[in-house]
Backbone of each chain as ProteinMPNN parsed JSONL, in Angstrom:
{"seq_chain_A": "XXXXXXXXXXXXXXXXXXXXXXXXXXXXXXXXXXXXXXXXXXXXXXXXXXXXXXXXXXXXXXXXXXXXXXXXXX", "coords_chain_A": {"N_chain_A": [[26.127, -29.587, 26.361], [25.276, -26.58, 24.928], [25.051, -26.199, 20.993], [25.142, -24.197, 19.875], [26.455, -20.672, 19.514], [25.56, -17.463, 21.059], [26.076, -14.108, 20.301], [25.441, -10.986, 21.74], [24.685, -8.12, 20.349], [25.019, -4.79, 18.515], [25.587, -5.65, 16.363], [24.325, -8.7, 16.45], [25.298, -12.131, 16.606], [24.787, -15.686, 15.661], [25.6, -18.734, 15.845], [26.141, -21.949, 14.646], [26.854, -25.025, 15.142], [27.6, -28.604, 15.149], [24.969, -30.455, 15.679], [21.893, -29.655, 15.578], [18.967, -30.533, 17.399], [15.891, -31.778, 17.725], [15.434, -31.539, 20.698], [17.513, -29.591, 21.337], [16.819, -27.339, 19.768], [14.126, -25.823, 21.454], [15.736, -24.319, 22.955], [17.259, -22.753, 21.972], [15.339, -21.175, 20.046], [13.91, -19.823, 22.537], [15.734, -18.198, 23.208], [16.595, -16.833, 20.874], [13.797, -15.424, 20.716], [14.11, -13.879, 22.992], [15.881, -12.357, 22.054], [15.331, -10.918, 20.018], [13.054, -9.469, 21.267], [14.472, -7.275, 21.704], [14.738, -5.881, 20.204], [14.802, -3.483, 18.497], [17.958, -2.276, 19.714], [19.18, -4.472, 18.368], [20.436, -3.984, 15.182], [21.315, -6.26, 12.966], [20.869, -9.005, 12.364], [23.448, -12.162, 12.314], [23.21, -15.707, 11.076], [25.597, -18.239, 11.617], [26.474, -21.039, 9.668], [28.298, -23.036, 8.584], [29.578, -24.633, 10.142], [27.552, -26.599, 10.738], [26.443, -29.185, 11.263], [24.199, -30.751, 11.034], [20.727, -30.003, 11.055], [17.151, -30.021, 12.514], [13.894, -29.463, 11.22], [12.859, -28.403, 13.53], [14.835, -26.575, 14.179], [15.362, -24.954, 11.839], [13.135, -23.755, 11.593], [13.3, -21.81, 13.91], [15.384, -20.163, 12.896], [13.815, -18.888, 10.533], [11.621, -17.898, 11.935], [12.808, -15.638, 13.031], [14.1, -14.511, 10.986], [11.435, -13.919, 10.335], [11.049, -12.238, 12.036], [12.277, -9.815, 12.147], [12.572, -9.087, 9.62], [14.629, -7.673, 7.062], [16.603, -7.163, 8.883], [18.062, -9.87, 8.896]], "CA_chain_A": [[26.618, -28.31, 25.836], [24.484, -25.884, 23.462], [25.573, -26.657, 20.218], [25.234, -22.532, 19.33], [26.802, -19.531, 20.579], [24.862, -16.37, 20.799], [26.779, -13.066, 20.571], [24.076, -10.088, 21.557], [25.123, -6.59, 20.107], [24.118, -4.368, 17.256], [25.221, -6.837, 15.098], [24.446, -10.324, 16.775], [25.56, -13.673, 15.826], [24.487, -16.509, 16.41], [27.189, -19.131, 15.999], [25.386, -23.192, 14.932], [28.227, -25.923, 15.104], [26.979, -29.322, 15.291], [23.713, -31.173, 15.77], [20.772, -29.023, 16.059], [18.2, -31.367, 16.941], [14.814, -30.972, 18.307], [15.978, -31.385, 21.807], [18.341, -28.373, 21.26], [15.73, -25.959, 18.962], [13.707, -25.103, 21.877], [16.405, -23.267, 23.639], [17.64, -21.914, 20.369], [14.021, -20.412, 19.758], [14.076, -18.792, 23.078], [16.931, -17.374, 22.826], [15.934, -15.689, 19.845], [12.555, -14.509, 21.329], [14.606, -12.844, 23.89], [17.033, -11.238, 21.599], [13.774, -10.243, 18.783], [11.893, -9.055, 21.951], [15.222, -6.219, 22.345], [14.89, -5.526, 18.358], [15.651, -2.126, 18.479], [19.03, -2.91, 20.13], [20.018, -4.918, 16.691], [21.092, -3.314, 13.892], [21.519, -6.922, 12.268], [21.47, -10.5, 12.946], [23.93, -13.013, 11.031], [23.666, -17.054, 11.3], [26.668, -18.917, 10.648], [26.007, -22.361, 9.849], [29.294, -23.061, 8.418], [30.094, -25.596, 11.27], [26.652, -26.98, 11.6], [26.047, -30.51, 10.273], [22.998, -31.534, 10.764], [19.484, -29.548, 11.526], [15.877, -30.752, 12.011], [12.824, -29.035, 10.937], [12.742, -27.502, 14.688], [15.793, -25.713, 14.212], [15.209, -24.131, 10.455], [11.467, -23.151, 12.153], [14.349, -20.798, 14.568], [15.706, -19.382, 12.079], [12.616, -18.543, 9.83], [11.29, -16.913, 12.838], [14.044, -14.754, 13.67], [14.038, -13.635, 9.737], [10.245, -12.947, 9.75], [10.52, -10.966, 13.106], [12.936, -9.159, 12.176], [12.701, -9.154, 8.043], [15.743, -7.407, 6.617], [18.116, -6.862, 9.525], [18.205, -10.856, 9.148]], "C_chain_A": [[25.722, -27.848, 24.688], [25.1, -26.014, 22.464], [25.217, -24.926, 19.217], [26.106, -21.799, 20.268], [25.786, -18.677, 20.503], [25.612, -15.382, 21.167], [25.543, -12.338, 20.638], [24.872, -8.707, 21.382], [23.967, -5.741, 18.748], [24.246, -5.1, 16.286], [25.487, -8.285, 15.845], [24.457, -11.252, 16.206], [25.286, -14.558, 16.403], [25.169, -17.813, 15.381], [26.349, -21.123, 15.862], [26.749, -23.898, 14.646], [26.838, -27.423, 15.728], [25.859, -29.992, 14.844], [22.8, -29.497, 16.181], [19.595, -29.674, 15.969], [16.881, -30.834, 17.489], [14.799, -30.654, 19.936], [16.467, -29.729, 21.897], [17.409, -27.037, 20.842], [14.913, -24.994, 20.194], [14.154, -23.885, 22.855], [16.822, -21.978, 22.589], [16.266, -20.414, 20.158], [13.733, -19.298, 20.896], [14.634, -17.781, 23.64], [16.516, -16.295, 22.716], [14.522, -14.864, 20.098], [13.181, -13.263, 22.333], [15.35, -11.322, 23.285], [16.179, -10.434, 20.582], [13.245, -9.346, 19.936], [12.837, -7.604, 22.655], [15.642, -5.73, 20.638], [15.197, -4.583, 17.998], [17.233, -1.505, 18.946], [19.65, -3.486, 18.768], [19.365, -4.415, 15.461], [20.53, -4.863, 12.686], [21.779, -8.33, 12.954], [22.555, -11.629, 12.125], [23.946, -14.392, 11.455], [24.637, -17.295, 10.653], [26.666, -20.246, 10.841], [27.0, -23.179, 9.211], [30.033, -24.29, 9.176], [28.828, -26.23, 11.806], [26.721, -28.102, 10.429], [24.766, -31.512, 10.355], [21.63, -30.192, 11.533], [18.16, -30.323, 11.491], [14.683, -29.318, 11.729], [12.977, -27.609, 11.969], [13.325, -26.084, 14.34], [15.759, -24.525, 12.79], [13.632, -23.287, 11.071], [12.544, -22.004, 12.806], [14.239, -19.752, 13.813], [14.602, -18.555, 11.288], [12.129, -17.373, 10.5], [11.718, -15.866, 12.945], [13.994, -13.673, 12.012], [12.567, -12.753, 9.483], [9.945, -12.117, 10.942], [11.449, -9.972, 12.706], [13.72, -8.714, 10.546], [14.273, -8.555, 8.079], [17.136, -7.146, 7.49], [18.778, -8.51, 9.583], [19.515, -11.213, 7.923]], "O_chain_A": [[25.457, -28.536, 23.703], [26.276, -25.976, 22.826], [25.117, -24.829, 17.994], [26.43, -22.117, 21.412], [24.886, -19.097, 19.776], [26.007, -15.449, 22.331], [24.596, -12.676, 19.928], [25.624, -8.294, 22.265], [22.837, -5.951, 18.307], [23.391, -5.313, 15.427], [26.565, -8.879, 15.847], [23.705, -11.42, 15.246], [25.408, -14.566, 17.628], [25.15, -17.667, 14.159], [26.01, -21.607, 16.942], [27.63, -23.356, 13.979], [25.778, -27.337, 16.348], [25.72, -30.143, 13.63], [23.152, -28.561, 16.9], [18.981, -29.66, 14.902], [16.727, -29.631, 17.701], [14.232, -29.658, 20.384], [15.819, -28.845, 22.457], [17.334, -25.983, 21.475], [14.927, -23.765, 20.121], [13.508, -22.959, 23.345], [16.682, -20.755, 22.566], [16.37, -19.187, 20.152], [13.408, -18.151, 20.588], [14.239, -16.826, 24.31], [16.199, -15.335, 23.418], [14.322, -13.741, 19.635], [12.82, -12.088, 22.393], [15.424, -10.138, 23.613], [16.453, -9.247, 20.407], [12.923, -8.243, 19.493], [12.436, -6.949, 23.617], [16.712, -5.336, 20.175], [15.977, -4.576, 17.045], [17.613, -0.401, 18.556], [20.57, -2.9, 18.198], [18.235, -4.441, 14.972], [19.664, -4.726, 11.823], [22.614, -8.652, 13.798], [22.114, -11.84, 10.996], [24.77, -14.537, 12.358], [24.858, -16.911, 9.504], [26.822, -20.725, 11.964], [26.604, -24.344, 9.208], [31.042, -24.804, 8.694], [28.746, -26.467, 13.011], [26.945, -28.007, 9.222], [24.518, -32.621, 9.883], [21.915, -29.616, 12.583], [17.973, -31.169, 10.617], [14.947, -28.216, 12.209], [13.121, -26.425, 11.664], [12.783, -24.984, 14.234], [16.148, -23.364, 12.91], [13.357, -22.136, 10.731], [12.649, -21.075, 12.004], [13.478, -18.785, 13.844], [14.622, -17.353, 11.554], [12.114, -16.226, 10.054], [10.906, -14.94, 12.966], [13.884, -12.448, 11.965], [12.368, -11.683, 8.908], [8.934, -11.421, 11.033], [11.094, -8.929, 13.255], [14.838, -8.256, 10.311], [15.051, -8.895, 8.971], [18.284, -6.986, 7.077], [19.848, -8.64, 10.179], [20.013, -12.337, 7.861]]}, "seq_chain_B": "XXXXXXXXXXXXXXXXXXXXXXXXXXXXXXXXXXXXXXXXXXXXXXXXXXXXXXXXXXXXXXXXXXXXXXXXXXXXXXXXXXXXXXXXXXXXXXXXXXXXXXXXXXXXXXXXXXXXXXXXXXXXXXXXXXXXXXX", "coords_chain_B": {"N_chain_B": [[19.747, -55.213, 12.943], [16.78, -53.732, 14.21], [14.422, -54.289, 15.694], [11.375, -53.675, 16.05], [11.305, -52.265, 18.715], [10.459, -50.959, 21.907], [10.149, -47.853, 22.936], [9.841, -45.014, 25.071], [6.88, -42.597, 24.005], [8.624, -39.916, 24.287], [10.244, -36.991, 24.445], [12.33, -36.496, 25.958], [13.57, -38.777, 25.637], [14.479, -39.147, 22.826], [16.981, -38.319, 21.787], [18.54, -40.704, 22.471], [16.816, -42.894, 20.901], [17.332, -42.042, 18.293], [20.055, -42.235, 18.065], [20.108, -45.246, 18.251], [19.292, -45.945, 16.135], [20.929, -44.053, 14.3], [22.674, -46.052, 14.689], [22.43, -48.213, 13.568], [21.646, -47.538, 10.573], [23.842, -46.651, 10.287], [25.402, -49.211, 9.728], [24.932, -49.439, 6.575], [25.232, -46.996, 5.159], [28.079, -44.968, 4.599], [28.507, -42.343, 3.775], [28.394, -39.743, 5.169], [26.891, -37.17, 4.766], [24.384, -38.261, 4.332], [23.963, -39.973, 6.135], [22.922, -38.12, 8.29], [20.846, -37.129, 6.984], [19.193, -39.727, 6.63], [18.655, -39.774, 9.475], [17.424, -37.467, 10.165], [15.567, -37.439, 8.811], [13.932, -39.279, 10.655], [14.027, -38.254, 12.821], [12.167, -36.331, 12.439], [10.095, -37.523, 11.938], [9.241, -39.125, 14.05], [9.398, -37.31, 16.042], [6.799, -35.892, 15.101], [5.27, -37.503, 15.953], [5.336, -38.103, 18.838], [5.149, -35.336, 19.691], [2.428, -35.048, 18.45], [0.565, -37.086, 18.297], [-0.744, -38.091, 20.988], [0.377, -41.172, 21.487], [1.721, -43.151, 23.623], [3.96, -44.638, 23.731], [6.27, -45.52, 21.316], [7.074, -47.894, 18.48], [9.902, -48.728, 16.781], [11.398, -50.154, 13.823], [13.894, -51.296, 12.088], [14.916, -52.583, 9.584], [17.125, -53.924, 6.809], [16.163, -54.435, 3.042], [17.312, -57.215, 1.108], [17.029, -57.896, -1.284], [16.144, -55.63, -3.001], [18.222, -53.651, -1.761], [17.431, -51.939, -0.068], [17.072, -49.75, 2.502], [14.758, -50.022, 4.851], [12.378, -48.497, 7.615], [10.106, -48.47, 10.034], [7.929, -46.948, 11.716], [5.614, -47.324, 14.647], [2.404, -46.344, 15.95], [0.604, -45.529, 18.879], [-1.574, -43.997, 19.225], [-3.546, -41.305, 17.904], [-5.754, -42.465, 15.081], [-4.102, -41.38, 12.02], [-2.913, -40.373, 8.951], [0.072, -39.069, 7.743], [0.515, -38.399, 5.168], [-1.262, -38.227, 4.211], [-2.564, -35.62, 4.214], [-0.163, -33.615, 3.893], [1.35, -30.673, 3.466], [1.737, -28.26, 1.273], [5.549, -27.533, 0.574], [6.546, -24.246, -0.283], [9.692, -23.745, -1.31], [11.039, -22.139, -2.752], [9.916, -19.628, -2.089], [10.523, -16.47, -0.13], [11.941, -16.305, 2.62], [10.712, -14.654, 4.328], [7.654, -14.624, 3.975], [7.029, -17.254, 4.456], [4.875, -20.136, 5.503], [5.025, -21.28, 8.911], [4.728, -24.122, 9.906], [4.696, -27.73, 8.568], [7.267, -28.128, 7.441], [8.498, -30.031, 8.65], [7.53, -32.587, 7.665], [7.575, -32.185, 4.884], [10.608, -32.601, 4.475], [10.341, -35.235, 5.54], [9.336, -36.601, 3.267], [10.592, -35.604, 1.005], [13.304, -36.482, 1.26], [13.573, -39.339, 1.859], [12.767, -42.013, -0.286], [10.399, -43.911, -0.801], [7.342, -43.629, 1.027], [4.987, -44.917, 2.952], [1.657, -45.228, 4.428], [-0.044, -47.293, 7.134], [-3.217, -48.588, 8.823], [-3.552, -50.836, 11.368], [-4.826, -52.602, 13.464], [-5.706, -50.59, 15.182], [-3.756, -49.029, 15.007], [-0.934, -46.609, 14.007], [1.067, -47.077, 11.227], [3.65, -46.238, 9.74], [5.853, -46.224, 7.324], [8.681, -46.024, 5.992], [11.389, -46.11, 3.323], [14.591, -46.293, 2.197], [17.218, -46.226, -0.442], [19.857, -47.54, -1.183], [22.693, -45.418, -1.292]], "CA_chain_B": [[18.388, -54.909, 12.722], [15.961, -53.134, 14.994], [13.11, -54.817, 15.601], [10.001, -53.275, 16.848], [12.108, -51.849, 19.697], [9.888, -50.46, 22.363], [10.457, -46.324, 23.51], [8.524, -44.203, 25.569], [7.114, -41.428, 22.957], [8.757, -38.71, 25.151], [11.33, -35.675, 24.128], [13.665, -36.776, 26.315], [13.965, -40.69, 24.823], [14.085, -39.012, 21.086], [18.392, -38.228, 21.197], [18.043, -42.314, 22.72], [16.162, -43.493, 19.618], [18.502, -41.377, 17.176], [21.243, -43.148, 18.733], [19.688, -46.579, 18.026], [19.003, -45.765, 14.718], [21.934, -44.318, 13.419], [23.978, -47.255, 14.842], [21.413, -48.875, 11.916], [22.042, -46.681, 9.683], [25.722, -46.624, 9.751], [25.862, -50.499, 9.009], [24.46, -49.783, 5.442], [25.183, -45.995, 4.571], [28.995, -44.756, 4.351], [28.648, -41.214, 3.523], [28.093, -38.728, 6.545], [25.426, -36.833, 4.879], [23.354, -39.109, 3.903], [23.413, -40.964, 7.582], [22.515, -37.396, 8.665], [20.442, -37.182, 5.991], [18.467, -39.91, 7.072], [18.685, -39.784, 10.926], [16.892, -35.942, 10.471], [14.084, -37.853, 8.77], [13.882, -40.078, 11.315], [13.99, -37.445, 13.779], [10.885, -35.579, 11.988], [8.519, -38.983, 12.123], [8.652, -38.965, 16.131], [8.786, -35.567, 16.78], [5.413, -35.511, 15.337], [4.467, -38.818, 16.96], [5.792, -37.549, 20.596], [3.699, -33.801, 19.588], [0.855, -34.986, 18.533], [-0.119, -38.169, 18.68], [-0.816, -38.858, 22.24], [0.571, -41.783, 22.28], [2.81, -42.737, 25.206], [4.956, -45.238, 23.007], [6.646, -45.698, 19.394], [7.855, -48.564, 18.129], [10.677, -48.504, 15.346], [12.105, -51.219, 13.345], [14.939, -50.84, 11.017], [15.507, -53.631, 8.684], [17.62, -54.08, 5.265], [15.793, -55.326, 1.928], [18.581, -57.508, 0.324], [16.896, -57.714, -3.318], [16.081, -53.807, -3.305], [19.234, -52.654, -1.841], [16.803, -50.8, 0.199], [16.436, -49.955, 4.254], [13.224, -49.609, 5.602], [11.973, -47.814, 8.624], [9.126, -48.34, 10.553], [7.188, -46.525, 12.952], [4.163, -47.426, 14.627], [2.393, -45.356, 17.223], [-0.812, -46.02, 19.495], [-2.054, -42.315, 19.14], [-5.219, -41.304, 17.358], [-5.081, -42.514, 13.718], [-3.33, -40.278, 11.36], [-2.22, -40.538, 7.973], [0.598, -37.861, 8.025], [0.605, -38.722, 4.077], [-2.62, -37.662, 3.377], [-2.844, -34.358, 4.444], [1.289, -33.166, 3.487], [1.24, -29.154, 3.168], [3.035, -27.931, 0.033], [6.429, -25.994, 1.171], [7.324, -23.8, -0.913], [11.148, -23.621, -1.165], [11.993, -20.943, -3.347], [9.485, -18.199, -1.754], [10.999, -15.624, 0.822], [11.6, -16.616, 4.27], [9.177, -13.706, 4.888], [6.769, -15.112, 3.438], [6.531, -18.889, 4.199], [4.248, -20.569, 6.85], [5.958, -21.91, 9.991], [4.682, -25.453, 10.035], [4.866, -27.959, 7.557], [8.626, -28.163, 6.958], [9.362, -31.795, 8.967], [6.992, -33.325, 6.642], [8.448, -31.587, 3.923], [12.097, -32.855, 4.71], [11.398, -36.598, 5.203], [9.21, -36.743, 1.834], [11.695, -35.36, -0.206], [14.592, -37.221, 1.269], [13.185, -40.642, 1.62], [12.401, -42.751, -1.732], [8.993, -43.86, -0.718], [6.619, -43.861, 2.274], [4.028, -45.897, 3.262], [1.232, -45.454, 5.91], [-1.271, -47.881, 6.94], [-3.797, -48.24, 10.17], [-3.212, -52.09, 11.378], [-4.977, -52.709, 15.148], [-5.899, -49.311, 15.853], [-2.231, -48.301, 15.219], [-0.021, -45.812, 12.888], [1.766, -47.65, 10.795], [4.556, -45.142, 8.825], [7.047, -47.492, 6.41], [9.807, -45.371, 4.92], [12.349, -46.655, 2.218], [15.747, -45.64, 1.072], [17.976, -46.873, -1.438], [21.585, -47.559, -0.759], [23.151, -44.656, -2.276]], "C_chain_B": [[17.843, -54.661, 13.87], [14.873, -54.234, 14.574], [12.176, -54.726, 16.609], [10.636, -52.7, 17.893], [10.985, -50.579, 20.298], [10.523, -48.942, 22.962], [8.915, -45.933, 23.995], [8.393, -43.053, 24.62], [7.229, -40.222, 23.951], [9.937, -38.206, 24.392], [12.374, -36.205, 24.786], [14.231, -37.743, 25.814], [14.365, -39.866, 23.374], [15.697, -39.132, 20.587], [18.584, -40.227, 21.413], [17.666, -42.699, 21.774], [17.063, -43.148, 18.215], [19.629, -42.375, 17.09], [20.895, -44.348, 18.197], [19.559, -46.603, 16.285], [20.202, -45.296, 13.548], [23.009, -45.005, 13.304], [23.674, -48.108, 13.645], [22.395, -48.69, 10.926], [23.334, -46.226, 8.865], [26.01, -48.266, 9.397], [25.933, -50.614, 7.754], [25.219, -48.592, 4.503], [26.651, -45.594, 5.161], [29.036, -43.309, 5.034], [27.61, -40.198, 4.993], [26.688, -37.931, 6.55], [24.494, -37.323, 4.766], [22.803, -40.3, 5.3], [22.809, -39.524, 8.106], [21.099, -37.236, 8.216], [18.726, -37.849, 6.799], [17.892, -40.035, 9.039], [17.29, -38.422, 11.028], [15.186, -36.608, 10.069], [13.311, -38.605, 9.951], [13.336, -39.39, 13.046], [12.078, -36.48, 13.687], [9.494, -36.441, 12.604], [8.562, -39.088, 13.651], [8.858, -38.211, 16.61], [7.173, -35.562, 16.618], [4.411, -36.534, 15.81], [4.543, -38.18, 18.372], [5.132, -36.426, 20.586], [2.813, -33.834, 19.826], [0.127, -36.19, 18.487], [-0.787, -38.646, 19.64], [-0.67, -40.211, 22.55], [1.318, -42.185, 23.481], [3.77, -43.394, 25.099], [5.047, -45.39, 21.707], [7.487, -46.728, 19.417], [8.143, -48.773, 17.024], [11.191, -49.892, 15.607], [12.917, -50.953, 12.206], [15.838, -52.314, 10.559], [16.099, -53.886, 7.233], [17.564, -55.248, 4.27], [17.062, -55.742, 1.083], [18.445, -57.305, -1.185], [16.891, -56.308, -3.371], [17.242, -52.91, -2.942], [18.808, -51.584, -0.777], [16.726, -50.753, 1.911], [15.177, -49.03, 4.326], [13.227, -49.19, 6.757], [10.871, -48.007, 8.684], [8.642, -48.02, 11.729], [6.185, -46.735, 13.223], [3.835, -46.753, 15.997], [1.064, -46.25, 17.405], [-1.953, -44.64, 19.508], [-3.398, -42.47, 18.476], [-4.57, -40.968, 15.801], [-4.867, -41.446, 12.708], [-2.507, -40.417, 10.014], [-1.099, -38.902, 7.222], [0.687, -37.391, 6.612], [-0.277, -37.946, 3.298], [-2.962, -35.91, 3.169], [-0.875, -33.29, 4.464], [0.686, -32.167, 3.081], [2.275, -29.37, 2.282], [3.762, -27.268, 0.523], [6.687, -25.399, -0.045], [8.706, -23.255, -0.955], [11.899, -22.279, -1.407], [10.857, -19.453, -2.706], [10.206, -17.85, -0.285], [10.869, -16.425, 2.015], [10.344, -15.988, 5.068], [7.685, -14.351, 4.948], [5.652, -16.414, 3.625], [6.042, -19.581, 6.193], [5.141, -21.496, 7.327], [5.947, -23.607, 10.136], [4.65, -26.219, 8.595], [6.565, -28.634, 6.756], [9.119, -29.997, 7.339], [8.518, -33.172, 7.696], [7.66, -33.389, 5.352], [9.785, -32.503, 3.583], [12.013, -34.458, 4.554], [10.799, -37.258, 3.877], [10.301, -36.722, 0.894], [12.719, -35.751, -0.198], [14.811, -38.754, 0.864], [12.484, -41.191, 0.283], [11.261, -43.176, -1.999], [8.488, -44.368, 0.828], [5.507, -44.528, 1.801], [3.419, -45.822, 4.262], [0.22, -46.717, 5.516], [-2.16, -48.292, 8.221], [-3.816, -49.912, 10.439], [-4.03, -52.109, 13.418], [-5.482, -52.013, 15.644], [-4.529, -48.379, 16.082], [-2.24, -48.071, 14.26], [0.68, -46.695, 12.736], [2.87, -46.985, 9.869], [5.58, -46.202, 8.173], [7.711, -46.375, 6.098], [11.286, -45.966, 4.456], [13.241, -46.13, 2.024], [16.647, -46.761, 0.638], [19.056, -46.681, -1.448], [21.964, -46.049, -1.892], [24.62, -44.459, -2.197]], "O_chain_B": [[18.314, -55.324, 14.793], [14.613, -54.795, 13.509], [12.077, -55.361, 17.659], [9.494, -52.386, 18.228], [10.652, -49.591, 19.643], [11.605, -49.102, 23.528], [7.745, -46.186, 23.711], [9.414, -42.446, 24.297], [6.249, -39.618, 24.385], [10.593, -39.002, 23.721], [13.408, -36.393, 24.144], [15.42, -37.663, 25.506], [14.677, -40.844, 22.694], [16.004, -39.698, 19.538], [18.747, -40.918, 20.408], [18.692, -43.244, 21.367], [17.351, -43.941, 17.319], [19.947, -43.121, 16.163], [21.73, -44.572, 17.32], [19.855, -47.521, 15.52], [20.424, -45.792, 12.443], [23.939, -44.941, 12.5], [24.512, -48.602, 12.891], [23.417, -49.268, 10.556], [23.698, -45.799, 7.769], [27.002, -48.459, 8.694], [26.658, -51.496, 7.294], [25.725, -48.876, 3.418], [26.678, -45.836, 6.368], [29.371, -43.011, 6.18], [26.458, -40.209, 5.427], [25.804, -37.847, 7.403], [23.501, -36.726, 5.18], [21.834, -41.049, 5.428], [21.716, -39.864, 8.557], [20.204, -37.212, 9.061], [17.74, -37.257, 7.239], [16.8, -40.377, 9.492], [16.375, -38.488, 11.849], [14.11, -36.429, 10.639], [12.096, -38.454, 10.085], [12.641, -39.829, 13.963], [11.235, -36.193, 14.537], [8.496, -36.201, 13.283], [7.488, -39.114, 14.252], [8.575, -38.153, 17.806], [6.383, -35.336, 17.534], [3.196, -36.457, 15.993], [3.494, -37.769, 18.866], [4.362, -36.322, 21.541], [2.154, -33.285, 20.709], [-1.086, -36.127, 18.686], [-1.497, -39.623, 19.401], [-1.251, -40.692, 23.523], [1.469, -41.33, 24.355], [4.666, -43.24, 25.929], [4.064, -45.403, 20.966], [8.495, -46.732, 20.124], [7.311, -48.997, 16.145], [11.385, -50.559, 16.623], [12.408, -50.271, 11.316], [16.868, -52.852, 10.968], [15.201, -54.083, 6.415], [18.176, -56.316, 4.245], [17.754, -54.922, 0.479], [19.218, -56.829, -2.016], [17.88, -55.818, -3.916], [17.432, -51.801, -3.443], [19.486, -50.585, -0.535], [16.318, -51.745, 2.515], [14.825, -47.894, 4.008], [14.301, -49.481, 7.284], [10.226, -47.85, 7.648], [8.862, -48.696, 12.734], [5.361, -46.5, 12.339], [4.628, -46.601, 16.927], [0.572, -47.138, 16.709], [-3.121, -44.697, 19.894], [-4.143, -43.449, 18.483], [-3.752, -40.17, 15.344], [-5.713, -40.552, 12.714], [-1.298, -40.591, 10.161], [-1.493, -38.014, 6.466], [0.901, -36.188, 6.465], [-0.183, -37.302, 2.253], [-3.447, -35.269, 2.236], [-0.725, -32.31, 5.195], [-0.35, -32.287, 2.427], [3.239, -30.136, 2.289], [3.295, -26.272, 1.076], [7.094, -26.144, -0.936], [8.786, -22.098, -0.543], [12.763, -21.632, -0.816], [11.202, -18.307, -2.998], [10.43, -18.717, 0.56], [9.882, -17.085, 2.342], [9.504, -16.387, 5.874], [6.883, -14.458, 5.875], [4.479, -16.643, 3.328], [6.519, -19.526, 7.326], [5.839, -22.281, 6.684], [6.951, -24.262, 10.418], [4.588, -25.554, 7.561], [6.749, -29.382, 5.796], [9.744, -30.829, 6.681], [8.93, -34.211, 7.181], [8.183, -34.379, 4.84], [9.917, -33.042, 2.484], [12.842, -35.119, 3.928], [11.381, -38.197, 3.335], [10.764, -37.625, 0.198], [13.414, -35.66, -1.21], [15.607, -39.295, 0.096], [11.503, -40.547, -0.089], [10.812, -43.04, -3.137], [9.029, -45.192, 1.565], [5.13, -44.698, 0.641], [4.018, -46.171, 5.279], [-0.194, -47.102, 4.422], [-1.271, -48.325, 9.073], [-4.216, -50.434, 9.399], [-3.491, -51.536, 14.365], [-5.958, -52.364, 16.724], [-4.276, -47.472, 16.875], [-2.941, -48.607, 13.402], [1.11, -47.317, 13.708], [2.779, -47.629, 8.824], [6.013, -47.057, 8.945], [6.88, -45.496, 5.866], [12.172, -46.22, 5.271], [12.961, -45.06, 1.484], [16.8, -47.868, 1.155], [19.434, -45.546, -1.742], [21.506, -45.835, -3.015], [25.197, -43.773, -3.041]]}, "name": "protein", "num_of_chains": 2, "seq": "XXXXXXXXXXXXXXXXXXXXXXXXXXXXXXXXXXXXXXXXXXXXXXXXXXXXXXXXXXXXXXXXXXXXXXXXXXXXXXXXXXXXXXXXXXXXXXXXXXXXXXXXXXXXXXXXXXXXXXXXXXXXXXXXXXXXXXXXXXXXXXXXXXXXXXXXXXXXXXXXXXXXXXXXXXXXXXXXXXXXXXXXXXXXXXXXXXXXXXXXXXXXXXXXX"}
């Protein structure tokens, strides 16, 4: 089981609970390529990490991404 | 104790090795984050063995110093030698997400978690030591 959700709208969420390990990141990442690569479509992205307990490197690289494609709607 | 415990350095073996490790890990360390804590480091040092090393196995050992209080970790790879030590990029923490280069960060993470590392080239092998201190 993905250990995210992904909501896609004008304001998408993306939802971390769990482990996010490196296993997991590369789905995570293309996800987010998919949902960056419809950028005009979101308004705003919000992580909620709230329910996530552990990340590796991989997974913060995600995120990073997602903020520098998409600077302030992040 | 782990000892020397042979893996194939592949992506798929890596949740497999985690597993082995924080069964370790939980003999010594209590507190949740701090087995996370170190598991993530743990996770960092053979990601970038299984990346870039080419080798095609890693073998970890996970043994606890009684006078120091301290567990050790060791990784050794067959890859092309590499002192991951030597060449550590500075992260910078507090500048912008915007801002900050993409690689760099797993290094980052198990420096600053772990108490002290140790490489050394033994055979024609990576030798990685890392230390923590009961906390």
């Amino acid at each position: 089981m993905a250990n995210y959700v992904m909501e896609v709208g004008e304001v998408s969420k993306v939802k971390l609970h769990g482990h996010i390990d490196a296993s997991i990141a590369p789905a995570l990442m293309e996800e987010l390529k998919t949902l960056i690569a419809q950028k005009d479509k979101v308004k705003k992205l919000v992580f909620y990490a709230d329910k996530l307990e552990y990340i590796a490197s991989a997974g913060i690289r995600s995120v990073v991404f997602a903020k520098q494609k998409l600077g302030g709607k992040v | 104790m782990l000892q020397s415990k042979e893996f194939p350095a592949k992506r798929e073996i890596l949740s497999q090795m985690l597993t082995e490790i924080g069964d370790e890990v939980e003999k010594y360390f209590t507190d949740e984050k701090w087995i996370n804590r170190l598991k993530v480091c743990a996770e960092e040092i053979l990601a970038n063995i299984i990346n870039y090393s080419g080798s095609e196995k890693v073998y970890v050992s996970c043994d606890f110093l009684e006078d120091e209080q301290t567990l050790r970790f060791e990784f050794v790879d067959e890859g092309a030698l590499y002192n991951p030590l030597e060449k550590a990029p500075e992260v910078d923490i507090e500048a912008e997400l915007d801002e900050r280069p993409i690689g760099g960060l797993g290094i980052f993470l198990y420096t600053t978690i772990m108490d002290k590392l140790e490489y050394h080239c033994d055979d024609g092998r990576n030798h990685l030591l890392a230390y923590k201190k009961l906390v």
